[in-house]
C-alpha positions in Angstrom: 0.0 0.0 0.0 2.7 2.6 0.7 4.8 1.8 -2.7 1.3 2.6 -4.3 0.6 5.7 -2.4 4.0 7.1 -3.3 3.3 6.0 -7.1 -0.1 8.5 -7.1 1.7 11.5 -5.1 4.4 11.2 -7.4 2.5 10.7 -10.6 -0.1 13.4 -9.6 2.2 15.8 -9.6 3.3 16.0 -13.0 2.9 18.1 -15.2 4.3 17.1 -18.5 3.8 13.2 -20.1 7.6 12.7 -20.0 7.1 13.0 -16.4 4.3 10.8 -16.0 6.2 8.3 -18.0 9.5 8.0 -16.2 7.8 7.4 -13.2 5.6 4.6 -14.6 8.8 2.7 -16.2 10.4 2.6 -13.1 7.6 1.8 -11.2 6.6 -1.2 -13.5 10.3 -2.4 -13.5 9.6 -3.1 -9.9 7.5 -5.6 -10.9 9.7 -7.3 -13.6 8.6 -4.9 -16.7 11.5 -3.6 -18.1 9.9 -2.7 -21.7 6.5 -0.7 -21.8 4.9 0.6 -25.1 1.9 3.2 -24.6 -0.6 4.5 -27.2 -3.5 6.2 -27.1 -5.9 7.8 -29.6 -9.2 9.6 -30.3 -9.6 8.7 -34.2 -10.3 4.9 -33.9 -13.2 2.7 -36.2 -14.7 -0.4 -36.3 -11.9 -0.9 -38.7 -9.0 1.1 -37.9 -6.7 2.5 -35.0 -6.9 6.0 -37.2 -3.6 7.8 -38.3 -0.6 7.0 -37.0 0.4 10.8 -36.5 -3.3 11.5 -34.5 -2.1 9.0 -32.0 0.4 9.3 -28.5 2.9 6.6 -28.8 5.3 6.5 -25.4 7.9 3.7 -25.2 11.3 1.8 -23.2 11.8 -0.7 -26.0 14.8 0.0 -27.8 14.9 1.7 -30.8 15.4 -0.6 -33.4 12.3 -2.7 -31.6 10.2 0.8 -32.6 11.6 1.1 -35.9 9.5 -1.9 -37.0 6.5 -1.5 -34.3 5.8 2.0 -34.7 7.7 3.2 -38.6 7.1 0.3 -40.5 3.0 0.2 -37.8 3.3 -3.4 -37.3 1.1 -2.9 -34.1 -1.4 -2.5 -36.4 -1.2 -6.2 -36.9 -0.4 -7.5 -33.3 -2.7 -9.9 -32.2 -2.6 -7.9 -28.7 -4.2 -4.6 -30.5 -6.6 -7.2 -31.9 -7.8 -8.2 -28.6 -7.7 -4.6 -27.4 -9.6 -3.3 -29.7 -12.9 -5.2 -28.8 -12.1 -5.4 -25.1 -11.0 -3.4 -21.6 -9.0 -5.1 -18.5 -6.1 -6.7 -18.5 -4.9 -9.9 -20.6 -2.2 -12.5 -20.2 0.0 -12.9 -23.6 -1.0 -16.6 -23.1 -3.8 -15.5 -24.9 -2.2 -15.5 -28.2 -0.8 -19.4 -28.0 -4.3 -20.0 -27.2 -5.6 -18.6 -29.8 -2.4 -18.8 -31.9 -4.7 -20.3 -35.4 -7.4 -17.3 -35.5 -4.0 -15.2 -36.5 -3.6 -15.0 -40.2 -0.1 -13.4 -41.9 0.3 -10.4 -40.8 -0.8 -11.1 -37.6 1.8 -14.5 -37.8 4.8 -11.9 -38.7 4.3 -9.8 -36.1 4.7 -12.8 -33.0 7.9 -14.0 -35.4 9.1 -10.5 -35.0 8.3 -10.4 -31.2 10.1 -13.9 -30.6 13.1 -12.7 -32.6 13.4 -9.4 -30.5 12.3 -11.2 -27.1 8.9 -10.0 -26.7 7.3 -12.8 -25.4 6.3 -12.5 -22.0 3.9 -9.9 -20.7 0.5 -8.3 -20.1 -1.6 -5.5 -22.4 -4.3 -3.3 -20.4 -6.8 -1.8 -22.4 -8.6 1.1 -20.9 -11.9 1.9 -20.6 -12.6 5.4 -22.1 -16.0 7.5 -22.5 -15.6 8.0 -26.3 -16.2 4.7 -28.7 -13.2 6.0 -31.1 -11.1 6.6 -28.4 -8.4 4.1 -27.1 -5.9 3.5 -25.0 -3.9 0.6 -24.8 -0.2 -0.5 -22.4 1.8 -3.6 -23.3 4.1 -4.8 -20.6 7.2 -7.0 -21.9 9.0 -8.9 -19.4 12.4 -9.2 -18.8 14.4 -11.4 -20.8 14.6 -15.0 -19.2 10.9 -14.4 -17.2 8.3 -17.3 -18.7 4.6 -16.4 -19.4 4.1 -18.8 -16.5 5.9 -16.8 -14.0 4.5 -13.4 -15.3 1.1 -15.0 -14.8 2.5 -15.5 -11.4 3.7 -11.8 -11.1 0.2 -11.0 -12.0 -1.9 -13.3 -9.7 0.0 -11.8 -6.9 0.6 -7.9 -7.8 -1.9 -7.9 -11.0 -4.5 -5.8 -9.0 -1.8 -2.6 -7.8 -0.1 -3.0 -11.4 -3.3 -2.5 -13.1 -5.0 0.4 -10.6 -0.9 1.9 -11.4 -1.4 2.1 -15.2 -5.0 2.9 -15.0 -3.8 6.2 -13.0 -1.3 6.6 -15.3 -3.3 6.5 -18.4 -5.5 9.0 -16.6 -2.9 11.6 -15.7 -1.5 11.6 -18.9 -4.5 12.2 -21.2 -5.1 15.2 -18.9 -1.9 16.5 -19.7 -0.9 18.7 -23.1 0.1 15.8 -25.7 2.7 16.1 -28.5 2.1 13.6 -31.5 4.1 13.4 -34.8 1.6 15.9 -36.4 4.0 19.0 -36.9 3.9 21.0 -33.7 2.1 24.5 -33.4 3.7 27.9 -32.8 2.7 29.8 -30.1 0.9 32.1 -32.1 -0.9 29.4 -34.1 -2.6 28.1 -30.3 -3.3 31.2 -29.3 -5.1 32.1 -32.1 -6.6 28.6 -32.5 -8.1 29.2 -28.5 -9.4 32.5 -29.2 -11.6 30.7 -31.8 -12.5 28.7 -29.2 -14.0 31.3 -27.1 -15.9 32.5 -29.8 -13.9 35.2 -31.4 -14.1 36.5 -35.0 -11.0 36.8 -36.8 -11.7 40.6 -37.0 -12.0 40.3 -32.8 -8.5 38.4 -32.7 -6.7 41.0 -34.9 -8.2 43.4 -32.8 -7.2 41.8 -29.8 -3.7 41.0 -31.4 -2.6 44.5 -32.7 -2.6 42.7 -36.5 -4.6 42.5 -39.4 -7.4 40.0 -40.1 -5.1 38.5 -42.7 -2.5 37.6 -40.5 -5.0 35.7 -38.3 -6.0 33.8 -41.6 -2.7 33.0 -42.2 -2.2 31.9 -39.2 -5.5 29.4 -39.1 -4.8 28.3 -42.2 -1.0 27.1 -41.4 -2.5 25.5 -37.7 -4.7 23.8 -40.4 -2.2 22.1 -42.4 -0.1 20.8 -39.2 -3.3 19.4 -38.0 -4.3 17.7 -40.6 -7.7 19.0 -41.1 -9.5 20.8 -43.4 -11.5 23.4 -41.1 -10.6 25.8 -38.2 -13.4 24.1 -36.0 -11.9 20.6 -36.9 -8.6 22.4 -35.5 -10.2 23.7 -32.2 -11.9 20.5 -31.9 -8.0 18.1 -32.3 -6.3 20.3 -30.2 -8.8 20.3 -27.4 -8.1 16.8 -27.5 -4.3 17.1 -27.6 -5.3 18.9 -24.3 -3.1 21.8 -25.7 -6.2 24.8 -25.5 -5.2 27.7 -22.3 -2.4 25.8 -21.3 1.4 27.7 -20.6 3.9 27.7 -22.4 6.4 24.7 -21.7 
């Protein structure tokens, strides 16, 4: 109980992700998971996880391990995202030698690829969230030489703190301003963006700004482009996700 009440006061207060994050890698080493891969989005379908660049991706694997899982998207495939994607909790990796015949290629390729790089012990946690397109989803590797069996064993004994611990991570952290690989915004390009938000005209935020209505065009229109998006409400509406509306300055 006391390891888990240091774990909130410290993870409480943060105020950045990378904060958030070093905390939890530690903590979860603790427990015997030494490589931890994070996503979390608010663009998913019935059949997709949505853009790559919309989505949060935190990780401890090393780098060549994300070269294939997150450049080349092989998650997309991973039998684990599979079973995330319809479900919340957590799940043992047995799952995918029990169900090791529903896989077909792709999905094949990617446990090659995780045997080769020794990924093949762990748990995923797939959290429960208010929107049906959004998702967030942990995968916990063990260490190298730690069977499924005794992970399970971690699990039966600790599974109930580990899983409240990433739950309050995952919480924290989608509260906090989020960088993904869409191009990232000038000052001036949020603060314009938020005083759209609270209902100004472009004529009220050149005004307000000392410049001409043009300028705040230009502005929108650029914010528009990094975002991905093809008006300025769309752009209020993905940064207010991005939780990056009336916040300071890093």
């Amino acid at each position: 109980m006391t390891r888990l009440l240091d774990y909130l006061n410290e993870v409480c207060g943060c105020r950045t992700v990378d904060c958030v994050w070093d905390i939890h890698c530690r903590a979860m080493l603790e427990f015997g998971f030494d490589r931890l891969i994070y996503g979390f989005t608010h663009y998913m379908t019935p059949k997709s996880l949505g853009p790559r660049e919309d989505s949060l991706i935190l990780f401890s694997h090393a780098p060549e391990y994300m070269k294939l899982y997150k450049d080349e998207e092989i998650y997309r495939h991973s039998p684990m995202i599979e079973w995330a994607a319809q479900n919340t909790g957590a799940c043992s990796w047995s799952w995918i030698r029990e169900n090791i015949e529903r896989f077909g290629n792709l999905g094949q390729q990617v446990i090659q690829i995780n045997r080769d790089m020794g990924v093949v012990a762990g748990y995923t946690i797939s959290f429960s969230e208010t929107s049906k397109r959004a998702r967030g989803v942990i995968a916990l590797t063990a260490k190298p030489g730690l069977s499924q069996s005794k992970v399970d064993d971690i699990w039966a004994e600790h599974g109930s703190m580990i899983e409240a611990m990433n739950n309050v991570a995952h919480l924290k952290i989608i509260s906090l301003p989020q960088q993904t690989d869409r191009a990232k915004l000038s000052a001036r390009q949020r603060e314009v963006l938020e005083w759209v938000g609270d209902g100004k005209t472009n004529q009220d935020i050149a005004t307000i700004l000392g410049v001409t209505p043009a300028t705040i065009e230009k502005h929108l229109r650029i914010a528009r482009d990094k975002l991905g998006v093809e008006t300025t409400a769309q752009a209020v509406l993905k940064i207010s996700y991005f939780n990056q509306i009336h916040t300071p300055e890093s």
